[in-house]
N, CA, C and O atoms as a Maestro MAE file, in Angstrom:
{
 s_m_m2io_version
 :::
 2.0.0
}

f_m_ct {
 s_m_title
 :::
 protein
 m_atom[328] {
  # First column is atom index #
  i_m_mmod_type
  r_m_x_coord
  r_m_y_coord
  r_m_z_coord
  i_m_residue_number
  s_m_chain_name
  s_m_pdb_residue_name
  s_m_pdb_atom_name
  i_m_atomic_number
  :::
  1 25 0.845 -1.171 0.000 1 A "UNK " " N  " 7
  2 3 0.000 0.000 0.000 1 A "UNK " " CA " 6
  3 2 0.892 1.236 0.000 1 A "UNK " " C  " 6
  4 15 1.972 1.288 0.589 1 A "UNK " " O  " 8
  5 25 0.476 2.002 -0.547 2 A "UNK " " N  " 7
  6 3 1.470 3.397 -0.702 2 A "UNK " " CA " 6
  7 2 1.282 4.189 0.346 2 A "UNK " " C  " 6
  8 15 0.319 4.048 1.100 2 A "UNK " " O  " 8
  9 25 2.094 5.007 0.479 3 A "UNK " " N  " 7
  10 3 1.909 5.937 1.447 3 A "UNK " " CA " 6
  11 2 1.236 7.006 1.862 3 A "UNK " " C  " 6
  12 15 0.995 7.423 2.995 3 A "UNK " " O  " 8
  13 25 0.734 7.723 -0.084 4 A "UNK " " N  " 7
  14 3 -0.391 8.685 -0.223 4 A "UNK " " CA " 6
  15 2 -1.898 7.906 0.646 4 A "UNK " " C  " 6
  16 15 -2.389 8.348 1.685 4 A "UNK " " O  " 8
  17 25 -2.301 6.909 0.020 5 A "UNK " " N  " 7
  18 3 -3.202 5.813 0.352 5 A "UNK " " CA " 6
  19 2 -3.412 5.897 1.775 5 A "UNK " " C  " 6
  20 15 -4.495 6.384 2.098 5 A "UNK " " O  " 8
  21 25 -2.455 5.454 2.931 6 A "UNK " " N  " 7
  22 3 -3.043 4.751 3.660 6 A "UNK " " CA " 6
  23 2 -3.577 6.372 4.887 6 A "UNK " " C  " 6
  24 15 -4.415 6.474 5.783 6 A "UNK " " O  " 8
  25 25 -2.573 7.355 4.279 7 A "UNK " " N  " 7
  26 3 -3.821 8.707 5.146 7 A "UNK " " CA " 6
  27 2 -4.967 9.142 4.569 7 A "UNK " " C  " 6
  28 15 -5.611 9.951 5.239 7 A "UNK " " O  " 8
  29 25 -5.528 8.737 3.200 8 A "UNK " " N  " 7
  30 3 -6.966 9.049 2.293 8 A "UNK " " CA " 6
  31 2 -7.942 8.488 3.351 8 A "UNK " " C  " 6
  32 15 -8.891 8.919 4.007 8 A "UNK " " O  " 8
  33 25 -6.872 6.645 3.130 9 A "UNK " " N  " 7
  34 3 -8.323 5.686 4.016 9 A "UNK " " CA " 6
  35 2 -8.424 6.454 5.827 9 A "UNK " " C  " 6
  36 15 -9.562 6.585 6.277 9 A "UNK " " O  " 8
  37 25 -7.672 6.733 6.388 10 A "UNK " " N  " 7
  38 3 -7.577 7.198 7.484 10 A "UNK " " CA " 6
  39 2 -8.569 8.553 7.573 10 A "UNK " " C  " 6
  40 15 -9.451 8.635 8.428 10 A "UNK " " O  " 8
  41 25 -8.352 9.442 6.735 11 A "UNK " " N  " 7
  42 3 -8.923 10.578 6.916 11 A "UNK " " CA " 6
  43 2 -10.810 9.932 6.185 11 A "UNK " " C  " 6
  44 15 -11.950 10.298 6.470 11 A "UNK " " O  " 8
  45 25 -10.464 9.249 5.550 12 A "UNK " " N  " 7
  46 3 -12.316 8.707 4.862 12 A "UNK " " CA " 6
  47 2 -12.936 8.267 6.125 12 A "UNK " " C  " 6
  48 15 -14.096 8.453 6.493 12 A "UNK " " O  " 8
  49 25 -11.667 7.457 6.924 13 A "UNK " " N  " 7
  50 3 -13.037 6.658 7.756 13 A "UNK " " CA " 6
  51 2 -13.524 7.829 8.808 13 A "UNK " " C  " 6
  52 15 -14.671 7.957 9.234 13 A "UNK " " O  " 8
  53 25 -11.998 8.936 9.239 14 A "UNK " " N  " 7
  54 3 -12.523 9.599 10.190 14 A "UNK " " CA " 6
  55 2 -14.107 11.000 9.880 14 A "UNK " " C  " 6
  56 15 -14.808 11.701 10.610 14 A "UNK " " O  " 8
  57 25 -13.973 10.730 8.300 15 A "UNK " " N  " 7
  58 3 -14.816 11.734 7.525 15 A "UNK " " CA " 6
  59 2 -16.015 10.553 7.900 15 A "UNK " " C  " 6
  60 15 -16.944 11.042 8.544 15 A "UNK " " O  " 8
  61 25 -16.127 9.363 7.664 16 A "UNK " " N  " 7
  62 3 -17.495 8.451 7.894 16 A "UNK " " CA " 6
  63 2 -17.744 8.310 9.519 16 A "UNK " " C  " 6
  64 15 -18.826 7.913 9.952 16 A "UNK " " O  " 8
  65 25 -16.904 8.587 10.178 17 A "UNK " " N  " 7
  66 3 -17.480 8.439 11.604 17 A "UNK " " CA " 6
  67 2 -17.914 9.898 12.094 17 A "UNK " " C  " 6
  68 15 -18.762 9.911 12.987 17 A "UNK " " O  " 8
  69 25 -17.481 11.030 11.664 18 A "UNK " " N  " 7
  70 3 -18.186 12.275 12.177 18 A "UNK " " CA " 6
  71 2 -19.621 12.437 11.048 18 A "UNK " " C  " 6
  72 15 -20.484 13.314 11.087 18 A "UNK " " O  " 8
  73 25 -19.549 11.694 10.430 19 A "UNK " " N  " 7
  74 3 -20.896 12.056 9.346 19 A "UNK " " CA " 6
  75 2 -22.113 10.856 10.310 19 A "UNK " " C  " 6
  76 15 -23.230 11.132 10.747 19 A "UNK " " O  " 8
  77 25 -21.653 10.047 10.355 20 A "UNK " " N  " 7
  78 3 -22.147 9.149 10.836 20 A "UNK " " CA " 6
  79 2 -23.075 9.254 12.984 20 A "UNK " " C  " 6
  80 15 -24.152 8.871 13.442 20 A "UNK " " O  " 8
  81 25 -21.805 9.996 13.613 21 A "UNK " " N  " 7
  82 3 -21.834 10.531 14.559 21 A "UNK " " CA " 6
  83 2 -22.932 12.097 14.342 21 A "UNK " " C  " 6
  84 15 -23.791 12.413 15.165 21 A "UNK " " O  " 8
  85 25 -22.723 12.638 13.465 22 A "UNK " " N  " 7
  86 3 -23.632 13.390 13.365 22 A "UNK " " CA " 6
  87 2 -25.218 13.250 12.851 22 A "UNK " " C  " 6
  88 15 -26.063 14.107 13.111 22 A "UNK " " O  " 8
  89 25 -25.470 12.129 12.140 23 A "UNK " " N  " 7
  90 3 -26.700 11.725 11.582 23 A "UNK " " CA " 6
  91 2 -27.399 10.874 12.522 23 A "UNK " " C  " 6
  92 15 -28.591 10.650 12.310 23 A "UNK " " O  " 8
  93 25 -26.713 10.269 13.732 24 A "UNK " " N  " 7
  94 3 -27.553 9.952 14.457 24 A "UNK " " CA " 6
  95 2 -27.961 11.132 15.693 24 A "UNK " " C  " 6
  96 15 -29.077 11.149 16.211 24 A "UNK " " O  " 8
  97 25 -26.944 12.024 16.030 25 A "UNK " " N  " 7
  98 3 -27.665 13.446 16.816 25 A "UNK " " CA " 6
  99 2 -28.576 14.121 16.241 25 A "UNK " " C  " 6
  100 15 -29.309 14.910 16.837 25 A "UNK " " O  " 8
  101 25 -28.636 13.799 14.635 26 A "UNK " " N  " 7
  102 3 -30.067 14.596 14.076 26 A "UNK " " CA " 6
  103 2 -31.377 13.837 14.407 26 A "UNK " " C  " 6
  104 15 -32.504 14.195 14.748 26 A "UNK " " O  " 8
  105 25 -30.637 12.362 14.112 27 A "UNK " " N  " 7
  106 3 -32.185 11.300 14.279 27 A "UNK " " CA " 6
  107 2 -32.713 11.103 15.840 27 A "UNK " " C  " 6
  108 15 -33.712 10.498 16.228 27 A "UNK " " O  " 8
  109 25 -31.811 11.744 16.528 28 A "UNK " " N  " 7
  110 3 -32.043 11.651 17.998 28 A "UNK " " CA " 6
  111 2 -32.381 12.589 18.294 28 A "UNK " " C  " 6
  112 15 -32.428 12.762 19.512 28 A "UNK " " O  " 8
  113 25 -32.802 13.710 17.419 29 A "UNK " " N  " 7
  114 3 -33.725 14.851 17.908 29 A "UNK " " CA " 6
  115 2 -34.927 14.475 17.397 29 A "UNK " " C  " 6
  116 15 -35.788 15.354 17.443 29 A "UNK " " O  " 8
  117 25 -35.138 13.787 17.084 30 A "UNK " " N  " 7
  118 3 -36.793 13.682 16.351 30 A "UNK " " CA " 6
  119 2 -37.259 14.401 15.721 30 A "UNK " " C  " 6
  120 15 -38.488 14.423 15.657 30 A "UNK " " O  " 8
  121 25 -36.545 15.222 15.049 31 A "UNK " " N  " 7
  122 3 -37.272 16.719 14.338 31 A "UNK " " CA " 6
  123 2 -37.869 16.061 12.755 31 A "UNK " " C  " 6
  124 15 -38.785 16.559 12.101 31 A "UNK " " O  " 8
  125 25 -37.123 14.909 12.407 32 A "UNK " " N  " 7
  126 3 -37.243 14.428 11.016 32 A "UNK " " CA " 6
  127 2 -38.805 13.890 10.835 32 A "UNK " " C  " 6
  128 15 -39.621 13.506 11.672 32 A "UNK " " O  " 8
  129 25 -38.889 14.048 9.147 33 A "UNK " " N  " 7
  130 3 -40.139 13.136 9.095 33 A "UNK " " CA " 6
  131 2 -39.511 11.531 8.873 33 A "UNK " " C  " 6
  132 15 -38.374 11.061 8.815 33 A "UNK " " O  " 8
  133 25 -40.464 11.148 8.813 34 A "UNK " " N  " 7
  134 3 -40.546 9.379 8.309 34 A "UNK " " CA " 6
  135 2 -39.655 9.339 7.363 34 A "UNK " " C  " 6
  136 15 -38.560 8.860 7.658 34 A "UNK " " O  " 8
  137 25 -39.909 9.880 5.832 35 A "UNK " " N  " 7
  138 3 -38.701 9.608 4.674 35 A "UNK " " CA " 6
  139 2 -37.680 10.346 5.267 35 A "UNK " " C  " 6
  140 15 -36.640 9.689 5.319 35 A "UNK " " O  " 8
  141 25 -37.596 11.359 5.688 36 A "UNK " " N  " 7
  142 3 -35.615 11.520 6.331 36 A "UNK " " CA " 6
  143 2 -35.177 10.629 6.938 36 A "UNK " " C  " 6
  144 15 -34.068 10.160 6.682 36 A "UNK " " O  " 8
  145 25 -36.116 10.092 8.096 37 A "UNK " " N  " 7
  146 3 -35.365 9.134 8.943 37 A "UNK " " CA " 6
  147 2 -35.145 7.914 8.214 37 A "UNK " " C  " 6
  148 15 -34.103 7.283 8.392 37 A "UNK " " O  " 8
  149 25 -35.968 7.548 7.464 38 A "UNK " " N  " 7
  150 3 -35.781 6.373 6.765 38 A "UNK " " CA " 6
  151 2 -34.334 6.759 5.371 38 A "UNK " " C  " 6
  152 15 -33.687 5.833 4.883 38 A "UNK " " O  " 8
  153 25 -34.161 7.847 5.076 39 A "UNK " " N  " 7
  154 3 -32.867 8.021 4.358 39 A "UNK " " CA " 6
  155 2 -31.990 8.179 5.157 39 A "UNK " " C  " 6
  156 15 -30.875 7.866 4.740 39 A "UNK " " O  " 8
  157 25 -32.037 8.491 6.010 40 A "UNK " " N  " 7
  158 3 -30.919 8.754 6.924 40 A "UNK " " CA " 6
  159 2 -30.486 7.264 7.428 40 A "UNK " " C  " 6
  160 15 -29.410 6.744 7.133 40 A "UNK " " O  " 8
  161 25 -31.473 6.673 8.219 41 A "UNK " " N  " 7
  162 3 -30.888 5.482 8.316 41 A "UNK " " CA " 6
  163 2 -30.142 4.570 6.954 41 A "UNK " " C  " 6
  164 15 -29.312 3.662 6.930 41 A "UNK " " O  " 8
  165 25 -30.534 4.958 6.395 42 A "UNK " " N  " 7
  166 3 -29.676 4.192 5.303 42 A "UNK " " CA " 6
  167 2 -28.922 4.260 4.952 42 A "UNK " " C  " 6
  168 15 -28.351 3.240 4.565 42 A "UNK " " O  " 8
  169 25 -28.144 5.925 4.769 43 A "UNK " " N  " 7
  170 3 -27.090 6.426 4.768 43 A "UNK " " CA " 6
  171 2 -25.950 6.185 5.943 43 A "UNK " " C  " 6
  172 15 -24.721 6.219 5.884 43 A "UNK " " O  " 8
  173 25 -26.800 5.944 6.959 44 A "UNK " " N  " 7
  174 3 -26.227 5.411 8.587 44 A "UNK " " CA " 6
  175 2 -25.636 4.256 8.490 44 A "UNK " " C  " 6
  176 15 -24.469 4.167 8.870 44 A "UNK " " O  " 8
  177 25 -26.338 3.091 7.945 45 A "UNK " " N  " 7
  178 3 -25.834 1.917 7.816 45 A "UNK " " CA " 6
  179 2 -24.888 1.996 6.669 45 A "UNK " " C  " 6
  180 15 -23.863 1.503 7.140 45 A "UNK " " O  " 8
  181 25 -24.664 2.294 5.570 46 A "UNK " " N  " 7
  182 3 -23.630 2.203 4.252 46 A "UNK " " CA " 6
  183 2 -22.941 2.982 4.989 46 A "UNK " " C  " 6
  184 15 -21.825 2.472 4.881 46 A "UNK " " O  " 8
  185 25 -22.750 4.446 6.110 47 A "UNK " " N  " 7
  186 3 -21.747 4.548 7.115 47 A "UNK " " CA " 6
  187 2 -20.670 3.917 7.862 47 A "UNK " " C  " 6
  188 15 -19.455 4.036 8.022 47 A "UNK " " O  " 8
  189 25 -22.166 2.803 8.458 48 A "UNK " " N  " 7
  190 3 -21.417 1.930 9.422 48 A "UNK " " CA " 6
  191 2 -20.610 0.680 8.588 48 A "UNK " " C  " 6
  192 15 -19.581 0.149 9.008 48 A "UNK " " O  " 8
  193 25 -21.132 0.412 7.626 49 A "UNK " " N  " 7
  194 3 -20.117 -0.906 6.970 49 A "UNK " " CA " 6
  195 2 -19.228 -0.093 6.695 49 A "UNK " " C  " 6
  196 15 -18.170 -0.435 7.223 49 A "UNK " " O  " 8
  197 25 -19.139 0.941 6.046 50 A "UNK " " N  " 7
  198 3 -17.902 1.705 5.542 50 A "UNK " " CA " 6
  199 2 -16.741 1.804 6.916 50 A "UNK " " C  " 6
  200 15 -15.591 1.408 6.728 50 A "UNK " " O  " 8
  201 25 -16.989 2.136 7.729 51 A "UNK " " N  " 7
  202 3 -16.226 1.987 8.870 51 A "UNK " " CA " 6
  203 2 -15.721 0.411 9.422 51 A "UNK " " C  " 6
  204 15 -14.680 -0.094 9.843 51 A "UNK " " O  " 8
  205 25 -17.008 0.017 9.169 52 A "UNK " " N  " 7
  206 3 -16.511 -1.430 9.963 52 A "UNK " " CA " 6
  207 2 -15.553 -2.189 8.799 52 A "UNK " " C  " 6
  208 15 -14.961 -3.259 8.947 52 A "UNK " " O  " 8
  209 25 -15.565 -1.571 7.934 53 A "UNK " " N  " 7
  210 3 -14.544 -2.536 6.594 53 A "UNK " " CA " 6
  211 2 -13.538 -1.885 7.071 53 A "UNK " " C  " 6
  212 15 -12.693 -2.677 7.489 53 A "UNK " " O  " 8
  213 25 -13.267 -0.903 7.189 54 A "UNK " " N  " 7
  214 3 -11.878 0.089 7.585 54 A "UNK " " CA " 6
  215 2 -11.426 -0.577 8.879 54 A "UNK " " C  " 6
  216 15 -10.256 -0.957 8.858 54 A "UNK " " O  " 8
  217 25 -12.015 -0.767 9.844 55 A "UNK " " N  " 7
  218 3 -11.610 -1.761 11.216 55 A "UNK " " CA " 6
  219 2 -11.089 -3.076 10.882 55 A "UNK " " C  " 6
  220 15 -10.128 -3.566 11.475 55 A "UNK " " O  " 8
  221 25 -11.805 -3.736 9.799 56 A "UNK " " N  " 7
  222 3 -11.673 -4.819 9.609 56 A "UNK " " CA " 6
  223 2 -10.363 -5.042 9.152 56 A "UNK " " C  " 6
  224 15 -9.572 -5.881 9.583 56 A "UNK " " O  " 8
  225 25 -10.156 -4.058 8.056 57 A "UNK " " N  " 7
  226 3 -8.781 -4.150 7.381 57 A "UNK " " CA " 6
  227 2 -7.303 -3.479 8.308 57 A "UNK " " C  " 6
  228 15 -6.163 -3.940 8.262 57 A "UNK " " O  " 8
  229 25 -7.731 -2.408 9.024 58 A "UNK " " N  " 7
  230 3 -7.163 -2.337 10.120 58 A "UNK " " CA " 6
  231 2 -6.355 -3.507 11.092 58 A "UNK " " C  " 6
  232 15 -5.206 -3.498 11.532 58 A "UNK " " O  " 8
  233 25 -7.350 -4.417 11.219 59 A "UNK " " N  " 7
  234 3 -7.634 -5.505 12.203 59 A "UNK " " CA " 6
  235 2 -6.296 -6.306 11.354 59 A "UNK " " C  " 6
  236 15 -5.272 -6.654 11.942 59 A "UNK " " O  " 8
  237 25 -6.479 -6.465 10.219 60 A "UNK " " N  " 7
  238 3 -6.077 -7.831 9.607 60 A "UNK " " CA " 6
  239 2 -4.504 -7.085 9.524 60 A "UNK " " C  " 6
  240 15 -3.506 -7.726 9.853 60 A "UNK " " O  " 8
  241 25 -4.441 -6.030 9.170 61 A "UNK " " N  " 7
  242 3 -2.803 -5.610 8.115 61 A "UNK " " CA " 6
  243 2 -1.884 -5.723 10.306 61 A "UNK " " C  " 6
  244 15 -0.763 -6.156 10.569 61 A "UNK " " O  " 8
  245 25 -2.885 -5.187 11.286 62 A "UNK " " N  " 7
  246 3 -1.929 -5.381 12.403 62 A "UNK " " CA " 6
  247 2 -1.471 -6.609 12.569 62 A "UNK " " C  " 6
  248 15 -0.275 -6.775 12.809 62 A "UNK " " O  " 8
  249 25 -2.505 -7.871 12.452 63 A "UNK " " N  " 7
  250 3 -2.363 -9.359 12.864 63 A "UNK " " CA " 6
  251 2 -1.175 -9.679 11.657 63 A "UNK " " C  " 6
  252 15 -0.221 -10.415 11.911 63 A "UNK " " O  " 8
  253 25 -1.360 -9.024 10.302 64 A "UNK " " N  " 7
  254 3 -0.003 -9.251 9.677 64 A "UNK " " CA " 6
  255 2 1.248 -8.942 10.017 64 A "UNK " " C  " 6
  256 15 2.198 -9.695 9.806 64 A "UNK " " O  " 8
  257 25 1.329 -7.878 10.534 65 A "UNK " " N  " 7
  258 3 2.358 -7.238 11.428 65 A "UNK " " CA " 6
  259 2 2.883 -8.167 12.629 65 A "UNK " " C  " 6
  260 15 4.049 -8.488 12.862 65 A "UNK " " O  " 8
  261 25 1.740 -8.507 13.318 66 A "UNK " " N  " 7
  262 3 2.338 -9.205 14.595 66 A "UNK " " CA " 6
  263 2 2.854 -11.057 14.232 66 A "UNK " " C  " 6
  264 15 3.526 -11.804 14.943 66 A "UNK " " O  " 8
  265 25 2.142 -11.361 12.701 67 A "UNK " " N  " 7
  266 3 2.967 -12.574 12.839 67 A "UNK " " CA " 6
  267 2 2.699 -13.025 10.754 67 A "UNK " " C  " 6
  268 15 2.092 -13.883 10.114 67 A "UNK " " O  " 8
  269 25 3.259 -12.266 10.556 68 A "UNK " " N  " 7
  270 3 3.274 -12.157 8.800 68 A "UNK " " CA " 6
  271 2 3.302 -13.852 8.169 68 A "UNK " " C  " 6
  272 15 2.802 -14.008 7.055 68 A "UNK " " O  " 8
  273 25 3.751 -14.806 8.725 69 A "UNK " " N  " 7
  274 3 3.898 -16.055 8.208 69 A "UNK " " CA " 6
  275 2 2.394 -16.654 8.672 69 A "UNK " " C  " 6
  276 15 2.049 -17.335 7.707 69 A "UNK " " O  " 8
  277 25 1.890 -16.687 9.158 70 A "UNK " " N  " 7
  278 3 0.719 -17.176 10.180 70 A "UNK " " CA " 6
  279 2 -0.394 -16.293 10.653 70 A "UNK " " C  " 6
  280 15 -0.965 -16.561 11.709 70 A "UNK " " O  " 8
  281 25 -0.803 -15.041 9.784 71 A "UNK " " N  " 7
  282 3 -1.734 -14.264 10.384 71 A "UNK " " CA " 6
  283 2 -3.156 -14.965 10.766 71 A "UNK " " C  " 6
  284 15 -3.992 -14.460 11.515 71 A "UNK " " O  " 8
  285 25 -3.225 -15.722 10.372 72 A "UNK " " N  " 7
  286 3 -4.975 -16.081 10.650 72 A "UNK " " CA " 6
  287 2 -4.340 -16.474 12.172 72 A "UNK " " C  " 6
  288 15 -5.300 -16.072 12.828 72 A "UNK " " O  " 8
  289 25 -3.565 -16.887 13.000 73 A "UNK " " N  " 7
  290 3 -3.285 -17.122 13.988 73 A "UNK " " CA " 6
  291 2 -2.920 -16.544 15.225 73 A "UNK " " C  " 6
  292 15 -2.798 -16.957 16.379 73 A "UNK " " O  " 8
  293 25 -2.718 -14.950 14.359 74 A "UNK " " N  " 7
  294 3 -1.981 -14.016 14.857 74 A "UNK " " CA " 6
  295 2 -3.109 -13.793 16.122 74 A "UNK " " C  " 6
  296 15 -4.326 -13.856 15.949 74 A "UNK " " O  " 8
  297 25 -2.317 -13.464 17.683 75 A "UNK " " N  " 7
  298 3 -3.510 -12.732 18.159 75 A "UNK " " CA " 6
  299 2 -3.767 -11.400 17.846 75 A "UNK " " C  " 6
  300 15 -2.983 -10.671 17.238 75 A "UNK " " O  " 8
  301 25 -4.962 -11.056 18.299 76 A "UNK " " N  " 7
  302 3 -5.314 -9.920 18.475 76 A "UNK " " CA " 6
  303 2 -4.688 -8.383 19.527 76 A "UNK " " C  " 6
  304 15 -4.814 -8.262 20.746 76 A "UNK " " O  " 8
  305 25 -4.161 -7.587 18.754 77 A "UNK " " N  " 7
  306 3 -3.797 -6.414 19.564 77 A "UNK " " CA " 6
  307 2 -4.578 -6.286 20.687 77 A "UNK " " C  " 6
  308 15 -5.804 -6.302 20.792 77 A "UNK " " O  " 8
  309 25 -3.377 -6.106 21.841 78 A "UNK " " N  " 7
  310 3 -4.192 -5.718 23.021 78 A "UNK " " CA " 6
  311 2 -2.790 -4.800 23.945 78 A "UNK " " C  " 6
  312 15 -1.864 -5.374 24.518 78 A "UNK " " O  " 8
  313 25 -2.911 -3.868 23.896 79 A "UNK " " N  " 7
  314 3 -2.504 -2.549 24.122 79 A "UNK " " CA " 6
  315 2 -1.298 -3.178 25.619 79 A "UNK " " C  " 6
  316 15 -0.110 -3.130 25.939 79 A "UNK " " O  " 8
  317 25 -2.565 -3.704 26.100 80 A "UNK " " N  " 7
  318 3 -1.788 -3.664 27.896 80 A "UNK " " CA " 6
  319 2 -0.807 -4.670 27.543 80 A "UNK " " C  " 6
  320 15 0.077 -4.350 28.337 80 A "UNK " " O  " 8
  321 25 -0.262 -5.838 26.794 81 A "UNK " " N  " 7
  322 3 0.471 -6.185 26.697 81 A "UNK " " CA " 6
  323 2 1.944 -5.930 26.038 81 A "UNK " " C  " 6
  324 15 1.941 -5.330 24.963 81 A "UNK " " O  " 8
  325 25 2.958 -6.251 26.476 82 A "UNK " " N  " 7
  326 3 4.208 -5.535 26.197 82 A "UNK " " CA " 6
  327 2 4.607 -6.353 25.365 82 A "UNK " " C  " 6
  328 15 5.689 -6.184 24.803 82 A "UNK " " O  " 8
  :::
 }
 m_bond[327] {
  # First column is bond index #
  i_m_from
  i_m_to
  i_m_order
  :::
  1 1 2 1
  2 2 3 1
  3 3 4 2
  4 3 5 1
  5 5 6 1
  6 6 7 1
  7 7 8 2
  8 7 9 1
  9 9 10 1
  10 10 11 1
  11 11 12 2
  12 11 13 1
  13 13 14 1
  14 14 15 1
  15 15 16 2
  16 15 17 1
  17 17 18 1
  18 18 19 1
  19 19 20 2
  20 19 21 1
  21 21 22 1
  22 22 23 1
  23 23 24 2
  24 23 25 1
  25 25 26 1
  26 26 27 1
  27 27 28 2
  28 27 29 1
  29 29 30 1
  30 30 31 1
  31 31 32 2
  32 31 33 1
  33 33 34 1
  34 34 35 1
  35 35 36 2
  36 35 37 1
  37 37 38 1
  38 38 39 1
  39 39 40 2
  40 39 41 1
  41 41 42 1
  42 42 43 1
  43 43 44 2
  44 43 45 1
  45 45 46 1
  46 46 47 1
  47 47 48 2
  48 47 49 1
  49 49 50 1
  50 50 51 1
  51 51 52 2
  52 51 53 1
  53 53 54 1
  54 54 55 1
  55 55 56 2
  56 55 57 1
  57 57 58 1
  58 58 59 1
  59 59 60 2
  60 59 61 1
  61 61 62 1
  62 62 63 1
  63 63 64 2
  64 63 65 1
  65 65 66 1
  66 66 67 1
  67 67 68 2
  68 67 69 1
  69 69 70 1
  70 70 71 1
  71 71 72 2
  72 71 73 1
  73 73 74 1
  74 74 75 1
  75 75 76 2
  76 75 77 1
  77 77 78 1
  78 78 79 1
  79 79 80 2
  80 79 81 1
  81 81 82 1
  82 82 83 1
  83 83 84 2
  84 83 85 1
  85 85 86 1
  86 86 87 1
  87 87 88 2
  88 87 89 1
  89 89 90 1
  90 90 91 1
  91 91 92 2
  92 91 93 1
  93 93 94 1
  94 94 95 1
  95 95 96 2
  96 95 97 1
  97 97 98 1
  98 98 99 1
  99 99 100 2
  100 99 101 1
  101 101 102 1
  102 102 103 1
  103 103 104 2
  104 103 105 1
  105 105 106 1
  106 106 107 1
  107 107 108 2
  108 107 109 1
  109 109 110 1
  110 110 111 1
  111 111 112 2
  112 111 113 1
  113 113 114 1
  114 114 115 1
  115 115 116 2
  116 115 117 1
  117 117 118 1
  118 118 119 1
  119 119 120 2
  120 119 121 1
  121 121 122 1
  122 122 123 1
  123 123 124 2
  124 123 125 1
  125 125 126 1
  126 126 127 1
  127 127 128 2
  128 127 129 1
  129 129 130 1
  130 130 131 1
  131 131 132 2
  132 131 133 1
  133 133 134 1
  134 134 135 1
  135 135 136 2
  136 135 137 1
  137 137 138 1
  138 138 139 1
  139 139 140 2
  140 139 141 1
  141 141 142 1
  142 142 143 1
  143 143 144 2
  144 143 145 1
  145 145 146 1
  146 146 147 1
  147 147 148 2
  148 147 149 1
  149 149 150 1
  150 150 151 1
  151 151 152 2
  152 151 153 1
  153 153 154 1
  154 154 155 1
  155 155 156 2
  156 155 157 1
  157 157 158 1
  158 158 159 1
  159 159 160 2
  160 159 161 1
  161 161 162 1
  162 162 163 1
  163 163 164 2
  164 163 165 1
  165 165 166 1
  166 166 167 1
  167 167 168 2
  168 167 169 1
  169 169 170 1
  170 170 171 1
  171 171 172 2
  172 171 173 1
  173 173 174 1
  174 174 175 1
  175 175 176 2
  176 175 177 1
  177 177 178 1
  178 178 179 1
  179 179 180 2
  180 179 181 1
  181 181 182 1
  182 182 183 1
  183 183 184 2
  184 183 185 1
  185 185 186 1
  186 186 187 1
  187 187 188 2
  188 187 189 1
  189 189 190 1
  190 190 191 1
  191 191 192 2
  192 191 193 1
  193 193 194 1
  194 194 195 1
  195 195 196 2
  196 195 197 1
  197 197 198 1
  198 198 199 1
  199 199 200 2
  200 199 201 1
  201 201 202 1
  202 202 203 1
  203 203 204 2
  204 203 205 1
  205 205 206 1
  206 206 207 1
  207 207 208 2
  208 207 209 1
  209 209 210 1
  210 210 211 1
  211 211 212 2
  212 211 213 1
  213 213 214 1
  214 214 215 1
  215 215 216 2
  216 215 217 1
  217 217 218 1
  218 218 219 1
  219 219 220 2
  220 219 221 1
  221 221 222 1
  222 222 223 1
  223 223 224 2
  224 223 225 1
  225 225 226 1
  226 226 227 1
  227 227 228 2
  228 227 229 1
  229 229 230 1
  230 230 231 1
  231 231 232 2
  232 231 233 1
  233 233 234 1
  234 234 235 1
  235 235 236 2
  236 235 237 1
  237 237 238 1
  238 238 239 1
  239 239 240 2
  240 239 241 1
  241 241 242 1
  242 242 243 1
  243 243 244 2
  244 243 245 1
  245 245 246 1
  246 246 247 1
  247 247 248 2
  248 247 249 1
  249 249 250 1
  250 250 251 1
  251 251 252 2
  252 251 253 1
  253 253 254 1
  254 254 255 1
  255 255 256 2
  256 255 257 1
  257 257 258 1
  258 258 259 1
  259 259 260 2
  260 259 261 1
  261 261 262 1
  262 262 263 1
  263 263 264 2
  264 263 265 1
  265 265 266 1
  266 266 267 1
  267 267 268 2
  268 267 269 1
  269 269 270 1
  270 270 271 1
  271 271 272 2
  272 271 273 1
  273 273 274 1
  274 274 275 1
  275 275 276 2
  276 275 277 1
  277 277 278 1
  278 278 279 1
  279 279 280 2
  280 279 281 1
  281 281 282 1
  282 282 283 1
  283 283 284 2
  284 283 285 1
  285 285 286 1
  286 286 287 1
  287 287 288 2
  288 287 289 1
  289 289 290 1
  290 290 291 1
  291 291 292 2
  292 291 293 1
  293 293 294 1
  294 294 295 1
  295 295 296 2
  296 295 297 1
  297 297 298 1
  298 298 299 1
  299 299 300 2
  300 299 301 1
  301 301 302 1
  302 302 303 1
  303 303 304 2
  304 303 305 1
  305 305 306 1
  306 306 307 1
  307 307 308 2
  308 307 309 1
  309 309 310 1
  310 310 311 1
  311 311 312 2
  312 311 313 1
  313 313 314 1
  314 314 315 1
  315 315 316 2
  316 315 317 1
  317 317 318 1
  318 318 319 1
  319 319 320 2
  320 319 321 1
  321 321 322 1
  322 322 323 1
  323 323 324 2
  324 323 325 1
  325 325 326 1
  326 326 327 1
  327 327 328 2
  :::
 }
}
């Protein structure tokens, strides 16, 4: 992965979690009708996969990191350990 690349995906997901973070403080005011909320949620969810693919791939390129021959084996990052 190049180097331009991997701050686009960084700055996209952090652009999908404040869009995302913000569309549910609108839907949590109740001000919407029925078709907003119902677009909005939809836009909410193609949000949330968009993020959760970014975690996902996140997830996987660290477990490559922590054991590149054997990643499906790799554990999982966990901070408190040294």
């Amino acid at each position: 992965m190049s180097q331009t690349a991997e701050p686009n995906k960084i700055a996209e997901f952090e652009a999908s979690l404040d869009e995302l973070e913000q569309l549910v403080a609108r839907m949590e005011g109740g001000d919407m009708s029925l078709d907003e909320s119902l677009q909005s949620f939809e836009r909410g969810i193609a949000l949330f996969r968009s993020c959760q693919g970014a975690l996902d791939a996140a997830q996987l390129r660290v477990k490559l990191l922590r054991d590149p021959a054997a990643p499906e084996t790799a554990e999982d990052f966990d901070p408190q350990t040294p």
